[in-house]
C-alpha positions in Angstrom: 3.9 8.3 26.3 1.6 11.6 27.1 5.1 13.3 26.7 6.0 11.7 23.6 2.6 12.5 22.1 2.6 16.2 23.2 6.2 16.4 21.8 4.3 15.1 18.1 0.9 17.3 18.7 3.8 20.5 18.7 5.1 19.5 15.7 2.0 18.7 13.9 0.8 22.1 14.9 3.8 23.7 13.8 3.5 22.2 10.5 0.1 23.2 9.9 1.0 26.8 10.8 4.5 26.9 9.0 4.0 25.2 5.9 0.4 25.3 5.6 1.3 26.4 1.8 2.6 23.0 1.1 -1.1 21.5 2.0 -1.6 20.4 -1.5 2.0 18.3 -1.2 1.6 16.6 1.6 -1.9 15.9 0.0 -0.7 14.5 -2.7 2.3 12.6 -0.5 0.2 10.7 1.6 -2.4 9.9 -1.5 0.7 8.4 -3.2 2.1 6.8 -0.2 -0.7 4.9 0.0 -0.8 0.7 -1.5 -3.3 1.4 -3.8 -1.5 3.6 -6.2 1.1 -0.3 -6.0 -1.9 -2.2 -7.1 -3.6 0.3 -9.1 0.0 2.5 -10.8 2.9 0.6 -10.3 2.7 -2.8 -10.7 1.1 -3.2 -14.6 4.1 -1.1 -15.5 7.0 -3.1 -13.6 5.1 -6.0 -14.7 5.3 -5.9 -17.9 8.4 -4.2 -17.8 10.1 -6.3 -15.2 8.2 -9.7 -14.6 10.7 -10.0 -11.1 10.0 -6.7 -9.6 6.4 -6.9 -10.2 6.0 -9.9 -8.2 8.2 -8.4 -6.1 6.2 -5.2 -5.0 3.0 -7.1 -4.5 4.7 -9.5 -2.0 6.3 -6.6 -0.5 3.1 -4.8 -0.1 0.8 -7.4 1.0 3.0 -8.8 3.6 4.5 -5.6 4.6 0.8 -4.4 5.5 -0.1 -7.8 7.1 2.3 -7.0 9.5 1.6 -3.2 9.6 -2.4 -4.5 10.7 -1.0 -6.7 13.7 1.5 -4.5 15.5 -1.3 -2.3 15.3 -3.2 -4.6 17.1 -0.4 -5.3 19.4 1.0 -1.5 19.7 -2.5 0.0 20.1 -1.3 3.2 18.9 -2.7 6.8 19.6 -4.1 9.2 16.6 -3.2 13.1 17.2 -6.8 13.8 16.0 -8.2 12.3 18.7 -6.0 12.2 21.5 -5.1 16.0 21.5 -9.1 15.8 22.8 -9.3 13.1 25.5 -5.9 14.0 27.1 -5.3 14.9 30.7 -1.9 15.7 29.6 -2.7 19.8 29.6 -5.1 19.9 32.6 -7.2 22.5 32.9 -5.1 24.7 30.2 -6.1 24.5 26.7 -5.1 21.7 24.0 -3.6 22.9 21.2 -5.9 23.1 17.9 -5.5 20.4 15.9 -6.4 20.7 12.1 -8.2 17.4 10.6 -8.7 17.1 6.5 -10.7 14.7 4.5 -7.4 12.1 4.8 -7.2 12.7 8.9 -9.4 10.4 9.9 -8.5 6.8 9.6 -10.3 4.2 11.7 -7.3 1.3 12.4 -4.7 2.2 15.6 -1.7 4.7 14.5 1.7 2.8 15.1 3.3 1.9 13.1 2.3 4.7 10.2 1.5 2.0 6.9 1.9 5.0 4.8 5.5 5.2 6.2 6.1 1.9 5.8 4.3 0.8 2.3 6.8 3.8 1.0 9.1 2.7 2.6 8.7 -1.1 1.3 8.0 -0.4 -2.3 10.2 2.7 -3.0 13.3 0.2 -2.2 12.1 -2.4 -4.1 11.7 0.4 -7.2 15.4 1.7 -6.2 16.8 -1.8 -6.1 15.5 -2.5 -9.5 16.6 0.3 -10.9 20.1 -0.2 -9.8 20.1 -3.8 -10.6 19.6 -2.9 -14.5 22.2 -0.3 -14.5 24.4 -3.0 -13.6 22.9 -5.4 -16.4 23.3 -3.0 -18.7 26.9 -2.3 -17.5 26.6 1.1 -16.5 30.2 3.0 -16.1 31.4 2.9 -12.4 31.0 6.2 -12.1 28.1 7.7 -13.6 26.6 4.0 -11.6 27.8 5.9 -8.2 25.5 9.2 -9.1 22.7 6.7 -10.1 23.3 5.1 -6.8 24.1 8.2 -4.7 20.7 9.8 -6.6 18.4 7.7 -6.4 18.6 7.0 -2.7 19.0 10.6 -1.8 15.5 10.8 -3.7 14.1 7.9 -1.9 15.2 9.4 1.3 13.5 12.3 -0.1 10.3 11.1 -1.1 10.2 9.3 2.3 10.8 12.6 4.3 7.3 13.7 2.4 5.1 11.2 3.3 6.3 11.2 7.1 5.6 15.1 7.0 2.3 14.7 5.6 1.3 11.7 7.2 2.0 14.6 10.8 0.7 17.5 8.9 -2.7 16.0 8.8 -2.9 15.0 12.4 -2.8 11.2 11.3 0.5 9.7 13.2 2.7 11.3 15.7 6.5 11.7 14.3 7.3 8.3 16.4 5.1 6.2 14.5 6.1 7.4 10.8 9.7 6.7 11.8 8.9 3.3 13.4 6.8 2.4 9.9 9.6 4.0 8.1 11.8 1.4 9.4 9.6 -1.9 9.9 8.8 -1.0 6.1 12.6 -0.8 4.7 13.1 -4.3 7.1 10.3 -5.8 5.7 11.8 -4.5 1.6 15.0 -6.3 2.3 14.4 -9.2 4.3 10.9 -10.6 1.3 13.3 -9.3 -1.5 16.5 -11.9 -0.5 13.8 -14.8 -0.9 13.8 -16.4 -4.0 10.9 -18.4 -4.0 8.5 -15.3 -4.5 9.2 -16.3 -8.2 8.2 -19.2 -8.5 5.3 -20.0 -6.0 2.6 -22.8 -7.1 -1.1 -21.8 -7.5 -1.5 -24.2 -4.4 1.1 -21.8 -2.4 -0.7 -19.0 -3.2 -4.4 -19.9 -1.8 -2.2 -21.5 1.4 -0.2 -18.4 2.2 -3.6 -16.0 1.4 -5.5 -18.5 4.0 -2.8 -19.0 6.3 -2.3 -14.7 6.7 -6.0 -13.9 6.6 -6.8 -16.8 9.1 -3.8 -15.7 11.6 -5.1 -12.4 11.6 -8.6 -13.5 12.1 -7.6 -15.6 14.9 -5.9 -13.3 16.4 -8.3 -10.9 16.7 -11.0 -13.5 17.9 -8.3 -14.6 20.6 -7.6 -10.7 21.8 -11.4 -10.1 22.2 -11.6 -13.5 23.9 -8.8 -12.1 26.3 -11.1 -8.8 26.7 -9.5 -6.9 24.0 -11.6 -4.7 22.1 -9.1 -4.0 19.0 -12.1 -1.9 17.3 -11.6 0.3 19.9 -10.5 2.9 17.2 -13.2 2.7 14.9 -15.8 4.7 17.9 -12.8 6.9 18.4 -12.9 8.3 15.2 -16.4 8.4 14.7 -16.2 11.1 17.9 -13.7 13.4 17.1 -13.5 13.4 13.1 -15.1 17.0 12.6 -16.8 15.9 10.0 -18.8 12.0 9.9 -18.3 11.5 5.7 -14.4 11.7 6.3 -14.9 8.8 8.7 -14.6 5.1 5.7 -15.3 2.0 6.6 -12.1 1.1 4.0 -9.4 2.6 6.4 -10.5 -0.3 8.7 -8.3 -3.4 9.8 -10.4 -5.9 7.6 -11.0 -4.0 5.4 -7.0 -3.5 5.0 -6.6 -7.5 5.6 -9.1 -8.6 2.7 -7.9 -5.6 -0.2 -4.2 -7.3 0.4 -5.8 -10.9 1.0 -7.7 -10.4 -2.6 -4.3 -8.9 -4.3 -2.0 -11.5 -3.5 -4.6 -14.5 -4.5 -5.6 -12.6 -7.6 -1.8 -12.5 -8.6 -1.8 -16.5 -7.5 -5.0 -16.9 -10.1 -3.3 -14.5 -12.6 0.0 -15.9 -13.1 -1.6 -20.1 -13.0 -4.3 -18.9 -15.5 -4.3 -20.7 -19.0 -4.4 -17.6 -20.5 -1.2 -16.4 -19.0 0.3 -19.9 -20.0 -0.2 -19.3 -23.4 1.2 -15.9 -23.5 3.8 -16.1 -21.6 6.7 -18.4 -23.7 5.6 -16.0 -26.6 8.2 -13.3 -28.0 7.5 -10.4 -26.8 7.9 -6.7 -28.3 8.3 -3.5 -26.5 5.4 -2.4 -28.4 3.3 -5.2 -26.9 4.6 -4.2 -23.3 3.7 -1.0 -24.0 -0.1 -2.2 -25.3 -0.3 -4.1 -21.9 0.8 -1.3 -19.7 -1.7 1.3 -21.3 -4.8 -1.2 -21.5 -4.3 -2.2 -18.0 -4.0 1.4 -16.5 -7.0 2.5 -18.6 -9.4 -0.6 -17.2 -8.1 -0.5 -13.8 -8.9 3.1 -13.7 -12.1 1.8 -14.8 -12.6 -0.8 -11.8 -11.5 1.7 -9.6 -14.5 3.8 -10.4 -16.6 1.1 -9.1 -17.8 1.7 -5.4 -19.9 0.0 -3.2 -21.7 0.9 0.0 -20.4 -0.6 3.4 -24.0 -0.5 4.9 -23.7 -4.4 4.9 -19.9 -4.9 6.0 -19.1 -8.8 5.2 -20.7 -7.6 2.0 -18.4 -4.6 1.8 -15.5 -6.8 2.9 -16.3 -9.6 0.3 -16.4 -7.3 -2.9 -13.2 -5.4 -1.2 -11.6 -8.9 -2.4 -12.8 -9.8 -5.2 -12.3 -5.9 -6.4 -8.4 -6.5 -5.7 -8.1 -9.8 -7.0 -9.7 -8.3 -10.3 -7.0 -5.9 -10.2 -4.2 -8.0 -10.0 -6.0 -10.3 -12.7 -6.1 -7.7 -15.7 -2.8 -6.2 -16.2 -1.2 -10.3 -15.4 -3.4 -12.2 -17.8 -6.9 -10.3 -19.3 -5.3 -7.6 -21.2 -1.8 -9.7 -22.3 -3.9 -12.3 -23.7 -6.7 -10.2 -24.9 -3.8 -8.1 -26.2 -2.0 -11.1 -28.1 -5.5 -12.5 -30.0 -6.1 -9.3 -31.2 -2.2 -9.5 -33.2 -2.8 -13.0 -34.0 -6.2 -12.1 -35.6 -4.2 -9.1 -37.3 -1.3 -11.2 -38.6 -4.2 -13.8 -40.2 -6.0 -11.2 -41.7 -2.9 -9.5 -43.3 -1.4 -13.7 -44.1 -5.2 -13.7 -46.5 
């Protein structure tokens, strides 16, 4: 493995010194890459524009990153950042110089990459969608073919990115973006083939969140009853990040578990709400879509202003949750139904 890794420290190195003009990309890749921009971006507009492929990316996410957190646990993966420094690999010659940025420093293990694979996961369920309403909408054969041919050319694109940046900042070694890159595309196809995700009971939905948060839970507790200490990372980090304020307690394992724990219950509360029920079997225009998608990127942009300090970490952890469910609740039932009184009102006032 010391081989391997030296093999990825090269090519980190190399990227920082070739295409250290693209910092701002790779940036911006792995900011993208990352589930939040699902939560937060992506899922009010397929949402409202695509009921299916809304639910479709959440499930994708959450339990695509579920599974990211335990083969972390089980891989134990190396970070270049820090292992370029405790080494015996290079002896008593010099280790290469490893730049870190404000991104670098992530606290969980490193393999596999979840940037790699949350791409991964959600760009195919975007691609798939795509090409599914070009069939609907019976798209000639070939102008379908260049649809098809272009939009997974740019997936494979957009892909090639966020495994570049996720090296360029000394984050993963090139093994562990492709081994995401991969688990994440697995994940995509085998969660998209199941129907059920459509049509999953309130009850389902506070089983499966307990059922994934407890399993992980317990397996952590049974590990560190074995002598594990899967937080091993966490001290890691806090040593060799150059600077201690790039170091968040939100790059954590739980605190990973409970922001996809809160997002999949908050689409459970969302879509069994009242208010959803009675908006729902309504008629709906693609000027009300449109309404939805804009409130709900406005407010969540709002929510996602609101921090809180991790100085008390169940606290931390607790309104991590909520925070996500919150975010899952507004774009499925606040701002539809909010949305839909304020036509009714409209339509009542005009009818006097």
């Amino acid at each position: 493995m010391d081989l391997l890794h030296s093999w990825g420290v090269e090519l980190a190195v190399h990227l920082q010194t070739e295409y250290s003009k693209y910092e701002g990309l790779f940036n911006l890749a792995s900011t993208v890459a990352d589930l939040h921009t699902t939560f937060f971006w992506l899922f009010p507009v397929w949402f409202h524009l695509r009921r299916d492929t809304g639910l479709r990316l959440i499930w994708v996410a959450v339990i695509g990153d579920w599974l990211n957190l335990v083969l972390k646990w089980v891989l134990s993966g190396e970070r270049p950042y820090w292992w370029v420094h405790e080494t015996q690999f290079y002896g008593a010659g010099r280790a290469p110089a490893l730049q870190q940025f404000p991104i670098t420093c992530e606290t969980g293990p490193g393999s596999p990459s979840g940037h790699a694979m949350g791409a991964a996961g959600v760009w195919y369920v975007m691609v798939t969608a795509l090409l599914s309403i070009a069939t609907e909408q019976r798209c000639p054969a070939l102008l379908y073919r260049f649809l098809q041919i272009g939009l997974w050319m740019l997936m494979g694109l957009v892909e090639l990115i966020v495994c570049m940046s996720r090296v360029y900042m000394a984050a993963h070694f090139p093994h562990q973006v492709i081994a995401g890159a991969i688990t994440g595309l697995t994940v995509a196809q085998v969660v998209s083939k199941k129907k059920w995700i459509y049509s999953v009971t309130m009850k389902n939905y506070f089983y499966t969140t307990l059922f994934l948060t407890s399993f992980a839970v317990g397996f952590y507790l049974l590990l560190r009853g074995l002598g594990v200490d899967l937080l091993w990372t966490l001290e890691k980090a806090q040593k060799w990040c150059v600077k201690p304020e790039w170091v968040h307690l939100d790059t954590t394992p739980f605190a990973s578990l409970l922001r996809n724990m809160g997002s999949l219950f908050g689409l459970g509360l969302g879509l069994h709400s009242p208010l959803y029920n009675s908006t729902k079997r309504k008629s709906i225009s693609a000027t009300f879509q449109m309404g939805c998608i804009i409130a709900s990127l406005f407010l969540l942009q709002l929510l996602d202003g609101w921090t809180f300090s991790s100085e008390n970490h169940l606290t931390f952890y607790f309104l991590s949750f909520s925070k996500s469910a919150v975010a899952l609740l507004i774009p499925t039932t606040l701002v539809p139904w909010a949305l839909y009184m304020i036509c009714q009102g409209t339509r009542e006032d005009k009818n006097l």
